[in-house]
C-alpha positions as CSV (number, residue, x, y, z in Angstrom):
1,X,18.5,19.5,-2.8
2,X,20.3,20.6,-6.4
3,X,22.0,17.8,-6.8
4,X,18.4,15.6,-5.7
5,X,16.9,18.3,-8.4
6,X,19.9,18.0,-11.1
7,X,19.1,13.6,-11.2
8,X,15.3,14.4,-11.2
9,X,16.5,16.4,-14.5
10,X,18.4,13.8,-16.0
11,X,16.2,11.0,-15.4
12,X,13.0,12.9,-17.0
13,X,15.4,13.9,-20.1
14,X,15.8,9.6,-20.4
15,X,12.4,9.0,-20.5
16,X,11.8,11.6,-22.8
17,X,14.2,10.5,-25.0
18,X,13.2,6.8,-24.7
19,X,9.7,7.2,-24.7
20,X,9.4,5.0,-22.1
21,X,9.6,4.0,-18.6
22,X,13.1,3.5,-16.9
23,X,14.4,1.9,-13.4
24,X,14.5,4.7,-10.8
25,X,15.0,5.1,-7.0
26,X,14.0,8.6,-6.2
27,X,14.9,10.7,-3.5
28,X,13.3,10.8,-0.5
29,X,11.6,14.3,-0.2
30,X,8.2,14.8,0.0
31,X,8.2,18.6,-1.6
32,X,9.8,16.7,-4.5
33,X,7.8,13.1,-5.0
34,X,4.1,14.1,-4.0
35,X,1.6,16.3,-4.2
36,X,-1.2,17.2,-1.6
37,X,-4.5,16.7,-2.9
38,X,-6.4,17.2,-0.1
39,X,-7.1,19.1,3.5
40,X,-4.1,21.4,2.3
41,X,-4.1,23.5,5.7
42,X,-3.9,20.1,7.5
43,X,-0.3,18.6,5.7
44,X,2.6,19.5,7.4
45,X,6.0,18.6,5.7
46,X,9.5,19.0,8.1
47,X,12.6,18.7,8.4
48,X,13.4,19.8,4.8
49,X,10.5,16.9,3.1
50,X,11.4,14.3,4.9
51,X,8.9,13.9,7.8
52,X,5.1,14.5,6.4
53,X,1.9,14.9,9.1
54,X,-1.3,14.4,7.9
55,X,-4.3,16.2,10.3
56,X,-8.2,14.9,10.6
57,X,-10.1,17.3,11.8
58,X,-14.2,17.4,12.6
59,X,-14.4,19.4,9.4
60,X,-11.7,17.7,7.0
61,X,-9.0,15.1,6.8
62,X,-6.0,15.4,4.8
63,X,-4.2,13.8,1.8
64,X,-1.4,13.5,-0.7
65,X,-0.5,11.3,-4.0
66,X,3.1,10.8,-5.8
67,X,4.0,12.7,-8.7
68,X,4.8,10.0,-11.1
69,X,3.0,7.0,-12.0
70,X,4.3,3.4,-11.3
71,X,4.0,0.5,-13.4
72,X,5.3,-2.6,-10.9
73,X,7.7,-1.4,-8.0
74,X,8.7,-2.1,-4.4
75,X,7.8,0.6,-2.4
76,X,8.8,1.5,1.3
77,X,7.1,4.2,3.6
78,X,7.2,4.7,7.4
79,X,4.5,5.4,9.4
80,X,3.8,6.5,12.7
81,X,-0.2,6.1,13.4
82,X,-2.5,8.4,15.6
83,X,-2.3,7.2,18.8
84,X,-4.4,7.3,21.7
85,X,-8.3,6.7,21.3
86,X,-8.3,6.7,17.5
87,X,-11.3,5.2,16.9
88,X,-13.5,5.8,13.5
89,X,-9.9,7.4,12.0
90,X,-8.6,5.3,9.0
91,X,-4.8,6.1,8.0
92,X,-4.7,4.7,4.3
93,X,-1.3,3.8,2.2
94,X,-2.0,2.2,-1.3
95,X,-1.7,2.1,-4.9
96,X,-4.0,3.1,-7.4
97,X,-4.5,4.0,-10.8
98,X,-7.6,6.0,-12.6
99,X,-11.0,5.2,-14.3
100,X,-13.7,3.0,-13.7
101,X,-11.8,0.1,-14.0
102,X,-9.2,0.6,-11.9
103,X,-6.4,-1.1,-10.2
104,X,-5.5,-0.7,-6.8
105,X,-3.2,-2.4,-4.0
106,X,-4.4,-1.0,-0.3
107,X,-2.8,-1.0,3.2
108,X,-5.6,0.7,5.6
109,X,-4.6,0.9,9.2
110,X,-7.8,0.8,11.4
111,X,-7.5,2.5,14.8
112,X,-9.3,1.6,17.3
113,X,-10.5,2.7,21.4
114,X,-7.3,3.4,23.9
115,X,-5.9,-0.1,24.8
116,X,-7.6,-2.0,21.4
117,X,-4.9,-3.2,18.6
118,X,-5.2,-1.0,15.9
119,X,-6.7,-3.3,12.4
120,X,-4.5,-3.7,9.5
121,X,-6.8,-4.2,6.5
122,X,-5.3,-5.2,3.3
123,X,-7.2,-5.4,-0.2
124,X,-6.1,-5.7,-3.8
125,X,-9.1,-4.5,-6.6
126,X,-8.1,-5.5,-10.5
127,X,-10.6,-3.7,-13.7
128,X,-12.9,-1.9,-10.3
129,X,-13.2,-5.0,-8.3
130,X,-12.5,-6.1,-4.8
131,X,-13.7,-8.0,-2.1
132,X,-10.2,-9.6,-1.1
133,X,-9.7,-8.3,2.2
134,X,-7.4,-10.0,4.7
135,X,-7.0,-7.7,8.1
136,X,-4.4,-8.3,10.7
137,X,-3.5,-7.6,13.9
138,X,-0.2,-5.5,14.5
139,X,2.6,-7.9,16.7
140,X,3.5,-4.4,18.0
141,X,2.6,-0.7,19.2
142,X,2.4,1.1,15.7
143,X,1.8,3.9,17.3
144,X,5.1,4.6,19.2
145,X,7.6,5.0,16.8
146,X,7.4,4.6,12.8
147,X,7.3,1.0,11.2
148,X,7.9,0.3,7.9
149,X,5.3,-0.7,5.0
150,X,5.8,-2.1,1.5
151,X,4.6,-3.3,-1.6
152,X,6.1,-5.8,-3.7
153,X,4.5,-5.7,-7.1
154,X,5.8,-7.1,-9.9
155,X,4.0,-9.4,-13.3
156,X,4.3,-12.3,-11.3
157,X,3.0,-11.6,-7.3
158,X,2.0,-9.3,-4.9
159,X,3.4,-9.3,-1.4
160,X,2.3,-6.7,1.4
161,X,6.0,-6.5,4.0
162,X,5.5,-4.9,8.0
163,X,8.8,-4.0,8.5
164,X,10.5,-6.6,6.6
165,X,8.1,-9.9,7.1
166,X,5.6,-10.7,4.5
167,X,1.7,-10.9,6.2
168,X,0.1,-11.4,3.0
169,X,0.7,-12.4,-0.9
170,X,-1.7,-12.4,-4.2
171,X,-0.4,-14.5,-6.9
172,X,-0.7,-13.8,-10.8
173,X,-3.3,-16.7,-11.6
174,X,-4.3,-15.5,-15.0
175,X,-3.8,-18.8,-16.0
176,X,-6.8,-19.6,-14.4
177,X,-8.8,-16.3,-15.9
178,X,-8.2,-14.6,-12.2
179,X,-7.7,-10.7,-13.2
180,X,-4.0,-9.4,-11.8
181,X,-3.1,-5.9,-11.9
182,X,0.1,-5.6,-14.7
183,X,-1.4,-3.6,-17.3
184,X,-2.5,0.0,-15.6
185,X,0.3,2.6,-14.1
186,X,-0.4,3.4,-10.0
187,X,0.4,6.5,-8.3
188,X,1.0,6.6,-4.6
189,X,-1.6,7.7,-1.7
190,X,-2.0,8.3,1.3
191,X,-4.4,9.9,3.8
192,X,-6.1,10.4,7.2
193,X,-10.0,10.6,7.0
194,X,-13.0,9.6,9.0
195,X,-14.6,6.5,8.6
196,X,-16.6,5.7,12.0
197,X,-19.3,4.8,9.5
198,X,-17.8,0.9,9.7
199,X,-14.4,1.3,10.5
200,X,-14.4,0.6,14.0
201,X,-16.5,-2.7,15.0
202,X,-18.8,-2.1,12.1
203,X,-19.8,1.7,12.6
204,X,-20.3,0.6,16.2
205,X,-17.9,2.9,18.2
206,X,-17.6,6.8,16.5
207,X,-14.8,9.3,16.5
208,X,-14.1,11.3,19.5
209,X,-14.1,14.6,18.1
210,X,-13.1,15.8,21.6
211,X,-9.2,14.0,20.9
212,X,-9.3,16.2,17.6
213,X,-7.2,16.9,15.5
214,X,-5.5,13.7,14.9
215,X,-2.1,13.0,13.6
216,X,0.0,10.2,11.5
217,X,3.3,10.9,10.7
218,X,5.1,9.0,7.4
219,X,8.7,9.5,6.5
220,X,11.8,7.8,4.5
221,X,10.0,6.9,1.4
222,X,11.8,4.5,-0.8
223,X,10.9,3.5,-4.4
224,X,12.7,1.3,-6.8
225,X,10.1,1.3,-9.8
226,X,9.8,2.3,-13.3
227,X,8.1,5.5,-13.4
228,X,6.1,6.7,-16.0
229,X,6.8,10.6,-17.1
230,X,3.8,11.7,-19.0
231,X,5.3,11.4,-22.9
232,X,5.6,7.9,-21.7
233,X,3.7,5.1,-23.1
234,X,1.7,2.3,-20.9
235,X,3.3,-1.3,-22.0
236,X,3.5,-4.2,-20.0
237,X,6.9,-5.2,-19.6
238,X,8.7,-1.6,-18.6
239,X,11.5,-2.5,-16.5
240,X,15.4,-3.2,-17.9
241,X,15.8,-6.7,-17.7
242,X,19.4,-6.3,-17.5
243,X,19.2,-3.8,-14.5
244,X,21.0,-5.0,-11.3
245,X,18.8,-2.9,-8.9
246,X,15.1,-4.8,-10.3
247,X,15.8,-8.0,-8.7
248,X,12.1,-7.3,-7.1
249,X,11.2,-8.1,-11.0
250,X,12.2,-11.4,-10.4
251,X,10.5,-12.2,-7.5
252,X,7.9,-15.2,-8.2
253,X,8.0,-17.3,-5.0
254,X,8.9,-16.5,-1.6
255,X,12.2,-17.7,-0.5
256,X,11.9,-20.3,2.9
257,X,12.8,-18.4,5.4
258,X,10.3,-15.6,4.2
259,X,7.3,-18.7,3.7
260,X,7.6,-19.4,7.3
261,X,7.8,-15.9,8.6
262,X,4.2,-15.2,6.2
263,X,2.7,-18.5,8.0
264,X,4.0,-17.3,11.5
265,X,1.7,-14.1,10.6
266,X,-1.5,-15.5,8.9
267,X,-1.3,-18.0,11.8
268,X,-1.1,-15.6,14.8
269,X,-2.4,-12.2,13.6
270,X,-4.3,-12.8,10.9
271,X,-7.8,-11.7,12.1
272,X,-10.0,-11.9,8.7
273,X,-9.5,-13.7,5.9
274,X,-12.2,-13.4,2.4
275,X,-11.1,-17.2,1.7
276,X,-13.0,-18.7,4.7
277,X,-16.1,-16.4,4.5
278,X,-18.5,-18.6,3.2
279,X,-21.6,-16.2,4.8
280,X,-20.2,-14.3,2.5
281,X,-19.9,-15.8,-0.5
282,X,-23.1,-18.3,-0.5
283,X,-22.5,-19.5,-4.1
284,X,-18.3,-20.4,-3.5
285,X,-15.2,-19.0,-2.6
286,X,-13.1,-17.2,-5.3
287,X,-11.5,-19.2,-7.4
288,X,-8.2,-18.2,-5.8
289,X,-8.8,-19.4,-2.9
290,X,-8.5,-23.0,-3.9
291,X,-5.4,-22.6,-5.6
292,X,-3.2,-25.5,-3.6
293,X,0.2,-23.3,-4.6
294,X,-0.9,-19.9,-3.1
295,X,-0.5,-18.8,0.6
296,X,-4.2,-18.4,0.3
297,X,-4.2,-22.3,1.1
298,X,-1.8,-22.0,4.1
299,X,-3.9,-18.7,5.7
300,X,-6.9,-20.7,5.1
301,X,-5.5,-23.4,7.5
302,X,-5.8,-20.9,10.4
């Protein structure tokens, strides 16, 4: 834990001096990289911060954010979701950063009755707006044992990993005037709340309160970002470009063997997609969705 304290130390004392951000992979400890913001009696952190449970009770749910802000990253967390009949409860793992313009990069994981799949439902909002949800279902129990979750952002893409295979990317198209988030710092979330209000089948089935209090569990948090102190200022191209540990920076397109494996997911799990709802968008899809270079094209095949 010093010697976890002593880099924390030195890496604030670099940013300070360089009034900027730098490259850093933090620790994983959750006394030292977050802060609860919410449902305070219902965190539990373990094994000396590295295991975190949040609680959802009838009369609360339970929350935390990251310390520092985050201006492009790829970002690892495990978690194990509430199991049973977890119905109505919504475990959320994003990005996002402040005001009423804000950016934001979600992973919600939608439970569901005893025996359902559980609904991963991914969004991604730029300047305070969404409406780009894909869900998913999970190609295994996420509620047995912990599974890993990232976030690749970077200037150029966005790609959402489940334990190591892409299920979704969003492309920079600013080319074509489509907003991409590159400009406003993120700090990490996550919580456990209720949501039977039109989480599960529309608001259809509500939470059990009788299976209360329900638990996820998240551990091994992994970030290789450039972090933000506060004396920092926000520009838009933060990371060292000769660092050997930002190779996520150069990420543009998915390699081959990663293309297929997206494919093999949008193919078989993918269970919503905003590209094909025309009900929904009576006037024409988003722009994006026609874009013959994106995966948008290739999950819009399914």
């Amino acid at each position: 834990m010093a010697a976890a304290k002593s880099l924390v130390v030195l890496i604030m004392l670099s940013a300070l001096l360089s009034n900027s951000f730098v490259l850093v992979l933090p620790a994983s400890n959750f006394y030292q990289d977050f802060d609860i913001i919410w449902g305070i009696d219902k965190v539990r952190i373990l094994n000396d911060g590295e295991v975190l449970n949040l609680y959802l009770g009838k009369d609360t749910g339970s929350g935390f954010q990251s310390k520092n802000e985050y201006l492009f990253g790829k970002i690892d967390m495990q978690f194990k979701l509430v199991p049973g009949n977890s119905a109505g409860t919504v475990t959320s793992y994003y990005l996002s950063s402040q005001g009423s313009t804000w950016d934001e990069i979600d992973f919600e994981f939608l439970g569901n009755l005893s025996g359902d799949p559980y609904i991963f439902h991914t969004n991604v909002i730029t300047q305070g707006k969404g409406d780009r949800e894909q869900q998913f279902y999970p190609w295994f129990d996420p509620t047995s044992d912990f599974h890993t979750y990232s976030i690749l952002w970077n200037p150029k893409t966005i790609v959402f990993y489940v334990d190591g295979t892409p299920i979704r990317e969003f492309k920079n198209l600013e080319s074509i005037n489509i907003p991409y988030p590159k400009n406003q710092p993120m700090r990490i979330h996550s919580s456990l709340w209720n949501a039977d209000d039109w989480a599960t089948r529309g608001g259809l089935v509500k939470t059990d309160w009788t299976k209360a209090p329900f638990t996820a569990s998240c551990r091994n948090f992994n970030a290789k970002t450039c972090i933000r102190y506060p004396a920092g200022p926000i520009i838009s191209a933060p990371c060292p470009s000769n660092s050997s540990s930002s190779a996520w920076m150069k990420i543009d397109e998915l390699d081959e063997t990663s293309r297929e494996k997206l494919k093999w997911v949008q193919k078989n799990y993918m269970i919503y997609n905003y590209c094909t709802d025309t009900k929904r968008f009576p006037k024409g899809l988003p722009l994006e969705c026609a874009v013959a270079t994106s995966a948008y094209v290739d999950s819009a095949r399914v």
